[in-house]
C-alpha positions in Angstrom: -13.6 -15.0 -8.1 -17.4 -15.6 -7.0 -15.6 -17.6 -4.3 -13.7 -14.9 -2.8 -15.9 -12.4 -3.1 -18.4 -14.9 -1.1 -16.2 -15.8 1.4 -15.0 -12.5 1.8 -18.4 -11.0 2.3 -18.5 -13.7 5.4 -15.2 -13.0 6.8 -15.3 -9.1 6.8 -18.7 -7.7 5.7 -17.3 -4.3 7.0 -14.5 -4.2 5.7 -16.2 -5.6 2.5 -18.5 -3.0 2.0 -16.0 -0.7 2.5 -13.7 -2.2 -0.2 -16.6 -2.0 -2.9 -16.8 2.4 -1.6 -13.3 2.8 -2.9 -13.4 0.2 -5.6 -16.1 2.9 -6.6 -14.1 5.9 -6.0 -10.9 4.6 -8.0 -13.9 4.1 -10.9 -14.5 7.7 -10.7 -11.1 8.3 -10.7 -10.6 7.0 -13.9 -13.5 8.4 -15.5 -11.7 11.9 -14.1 -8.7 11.0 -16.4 -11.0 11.5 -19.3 -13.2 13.9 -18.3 -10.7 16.4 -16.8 -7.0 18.0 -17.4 -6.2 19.1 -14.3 -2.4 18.2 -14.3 0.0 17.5 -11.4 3.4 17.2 -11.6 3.3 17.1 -15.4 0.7 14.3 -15.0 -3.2 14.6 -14.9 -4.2 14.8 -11.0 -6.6 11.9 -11.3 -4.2 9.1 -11.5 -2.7 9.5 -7.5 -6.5 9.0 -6.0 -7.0 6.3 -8.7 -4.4 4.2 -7.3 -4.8 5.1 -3.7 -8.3 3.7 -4.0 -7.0 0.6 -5.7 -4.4 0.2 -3.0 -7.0 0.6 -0.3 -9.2 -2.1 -2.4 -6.3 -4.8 -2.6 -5.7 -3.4 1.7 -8.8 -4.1 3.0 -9.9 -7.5 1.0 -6.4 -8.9 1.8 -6.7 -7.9 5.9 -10.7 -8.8 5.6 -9.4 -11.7 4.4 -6.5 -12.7 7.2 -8.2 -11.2 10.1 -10.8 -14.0 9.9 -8.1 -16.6 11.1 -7.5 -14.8 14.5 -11.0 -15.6 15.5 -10.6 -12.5 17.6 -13.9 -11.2 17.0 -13.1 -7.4 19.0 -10.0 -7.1 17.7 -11.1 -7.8 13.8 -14.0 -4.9 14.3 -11.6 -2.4 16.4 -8.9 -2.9 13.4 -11.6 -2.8 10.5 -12.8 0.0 11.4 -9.4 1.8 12.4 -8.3 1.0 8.8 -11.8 3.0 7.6 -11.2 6.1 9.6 -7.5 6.4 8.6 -7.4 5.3 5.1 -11.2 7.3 4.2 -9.3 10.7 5.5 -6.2 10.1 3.4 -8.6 9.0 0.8 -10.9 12.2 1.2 -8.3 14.5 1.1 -5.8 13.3 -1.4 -9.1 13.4 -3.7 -10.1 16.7 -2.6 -6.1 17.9 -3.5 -6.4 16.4 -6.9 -10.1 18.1 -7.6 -8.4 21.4 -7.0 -5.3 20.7 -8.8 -2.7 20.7 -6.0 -0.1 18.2 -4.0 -1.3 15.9 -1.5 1.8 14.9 -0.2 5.0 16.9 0.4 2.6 20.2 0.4 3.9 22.6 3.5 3.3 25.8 1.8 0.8 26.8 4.0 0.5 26.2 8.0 -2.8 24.6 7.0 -1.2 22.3 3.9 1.8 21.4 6.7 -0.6 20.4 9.4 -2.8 18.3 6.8 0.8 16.8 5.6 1.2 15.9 9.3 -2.1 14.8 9.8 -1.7 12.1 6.8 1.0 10.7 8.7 -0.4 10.1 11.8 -2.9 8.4 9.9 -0.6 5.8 8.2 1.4 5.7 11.0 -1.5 4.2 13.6 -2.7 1.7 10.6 0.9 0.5 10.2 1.0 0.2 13.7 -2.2 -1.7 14.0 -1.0 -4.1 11.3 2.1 -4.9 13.2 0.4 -6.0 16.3 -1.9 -8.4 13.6 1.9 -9.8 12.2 2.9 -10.1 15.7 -0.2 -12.4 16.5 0.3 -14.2 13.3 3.8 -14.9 14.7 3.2 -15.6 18.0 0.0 -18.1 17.5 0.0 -21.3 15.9 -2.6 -22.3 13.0 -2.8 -25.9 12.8 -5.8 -25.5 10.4 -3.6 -23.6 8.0 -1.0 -25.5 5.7 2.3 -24.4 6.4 3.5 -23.0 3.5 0.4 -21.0 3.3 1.2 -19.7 7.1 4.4 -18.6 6.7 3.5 -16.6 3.4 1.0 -14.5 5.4 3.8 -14.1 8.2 6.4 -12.8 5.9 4.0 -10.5 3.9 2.7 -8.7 6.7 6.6 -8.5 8.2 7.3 -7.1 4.6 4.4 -5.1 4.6 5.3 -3.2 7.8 8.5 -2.8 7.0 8.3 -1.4 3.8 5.1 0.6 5.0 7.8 2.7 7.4 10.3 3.1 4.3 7.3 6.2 3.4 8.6 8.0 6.2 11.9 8.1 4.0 9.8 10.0 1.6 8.1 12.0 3.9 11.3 13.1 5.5 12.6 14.0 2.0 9.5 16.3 1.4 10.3 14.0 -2.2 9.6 10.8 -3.8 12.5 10.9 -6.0 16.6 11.1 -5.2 18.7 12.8 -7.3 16.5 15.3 -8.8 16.0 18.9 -7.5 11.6 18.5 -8.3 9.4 15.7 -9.1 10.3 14.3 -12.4 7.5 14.4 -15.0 9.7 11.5 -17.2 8.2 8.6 -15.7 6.4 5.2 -16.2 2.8 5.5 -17.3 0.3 5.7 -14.8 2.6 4.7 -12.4 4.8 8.1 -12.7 7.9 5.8 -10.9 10.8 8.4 -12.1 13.0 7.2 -15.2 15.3 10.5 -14.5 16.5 9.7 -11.0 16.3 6.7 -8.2 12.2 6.8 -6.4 11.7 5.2 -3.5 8.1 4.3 -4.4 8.9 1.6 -6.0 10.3 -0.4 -3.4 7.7 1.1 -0.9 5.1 -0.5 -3.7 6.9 -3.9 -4.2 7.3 -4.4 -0.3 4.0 -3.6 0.6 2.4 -6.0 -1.6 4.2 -8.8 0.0 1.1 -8.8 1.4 -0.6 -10.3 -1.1 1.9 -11.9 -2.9 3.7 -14.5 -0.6 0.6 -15.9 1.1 -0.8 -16.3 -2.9 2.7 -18.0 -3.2 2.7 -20.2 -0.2 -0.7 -21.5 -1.5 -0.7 -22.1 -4.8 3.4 -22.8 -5.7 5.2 -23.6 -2.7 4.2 -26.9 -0.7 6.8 -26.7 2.6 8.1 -24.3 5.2 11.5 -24.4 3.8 10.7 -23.5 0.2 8.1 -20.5 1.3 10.7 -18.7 3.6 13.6 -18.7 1.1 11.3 -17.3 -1.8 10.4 -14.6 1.3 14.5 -14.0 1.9 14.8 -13.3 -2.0 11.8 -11.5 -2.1 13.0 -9.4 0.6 16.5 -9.3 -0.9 15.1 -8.1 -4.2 12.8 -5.4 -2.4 16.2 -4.1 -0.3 18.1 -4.2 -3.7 15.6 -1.6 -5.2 15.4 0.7 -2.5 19.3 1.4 -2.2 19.2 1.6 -6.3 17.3 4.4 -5.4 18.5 5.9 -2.5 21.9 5.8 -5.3 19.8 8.1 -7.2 19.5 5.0 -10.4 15.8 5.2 -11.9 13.9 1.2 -12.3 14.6 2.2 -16.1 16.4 4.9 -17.2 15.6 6.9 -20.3 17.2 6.0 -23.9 
């Protein structure tokens, strides 16, 4: 761990320093679960900004971490710093929502909540953007310092990522995370709130994103060729797929006994 957090400090100090702010902020967070009983959806209001400030940790070390093999020293501070202004105003204001008890997301009952709603999804939209032009790079350039397996892991993930990072706009669409219900379920998973009630498309959105991480870690550490890091990546994806249309069937992860 000393490692990473060395290494990442050289690769990205920016985006460092900025991962260490909201690995602060999701600390708060929890400390809010505690302290306060604002509820949201049947669940205290803390938990969302908890885990959008985790996610935004786990974001910015893994692209801190990637960006480094580009050597494209303009790009890596134009992108760094686009993921900061984006992700600190969805950050800001889905904190600010929770504070006074009220939705984030999926809020239009005001002109002012709509264009916030909008706003939010500009936002994500130009960092998911941004991240595709980084996959396309990683696709287009060759890394001959890189093993293999290790390469086409970080191509996959941040194909997955993308992709998976555009299936929000399914959600966003639906003014809903959830199919099959008429409101947001309050029966869900702990912490995680993933509906046991009705199919949620936050799970797949969650388990494609994080190919990010996950398939480079694999291509690393398990998988030694080419061949054997691209197939786990076609079942990966297969498996990500799988749980979005058991959702968009309206069948929960787990259903209720």
């Amino acid at each position: 761990m000393n490692y990473f957090i060395t290494e990442l400090k050289r690769r990205n100090q920016t985006l460092y320093l900025f991962s260490l702010i909201c690995l602060f902020g999701a600390l708060v967070c929890i400390a809010m679960v505690f302290l306060n009983d604002t509820v949201v959806l049947g669940i205290n209001a803390w938990y969302k900004p908890m885990k959008f400030f985790l996610s935004t940790v786990i974001f910015s070390c893994t692209m801190g971490w990637l960006m480094y093999y580009l050597n494209k020293p303009l790009h890596t501070i134009f992108y760094s710093w686009t993921l900061i202004i984006t992700l600190s105003f969805e950050l800001v204001y889905i904190t600010l929502r929770a504070s006074q008890g009220q939705l984030s997301h999926f809020n239009i009952s005001s002109q002012f909540n709509g264009l916030m709603f909008s706003l939010m999804g500009i936002a994500i939209t130009i960092i998911t953007l941004w991240t595709a032009y980084v996959a396309i790079l990683f696709w287009k350039r060759s890394f001959p310092e890189l093993p293999t397996a290790y390469l086409w892991g970080i191509r996959f993930g941040l194909l997955l990522f993308v992709v998976f990072a555009f299936s929000g706009g399914m959600m966003a669409a639906r003014l809903s995370h959830t199919v099959g219900s008429v409101m947001e379920t309050t029966q869900g998973l702990p912490v995680l709130n993933w509906s046991r009630e009705s199919g949620d498309l936050r799970i797949a959105h969650f388990f494609g994103m994080h190919a990010l991480q996950l398939l480079p870690l694999l291509g690393y550490y398990v998988t030694r060729t080419k061949q054997q890091i691209i197939g786990l990546s076609f079942i990966y994806a297969a498996a990500a797929t799988a749980l979005l249309f058991q959702a968009l069937n309206a069948l929960p992860l787990l259903p209720l006994q």
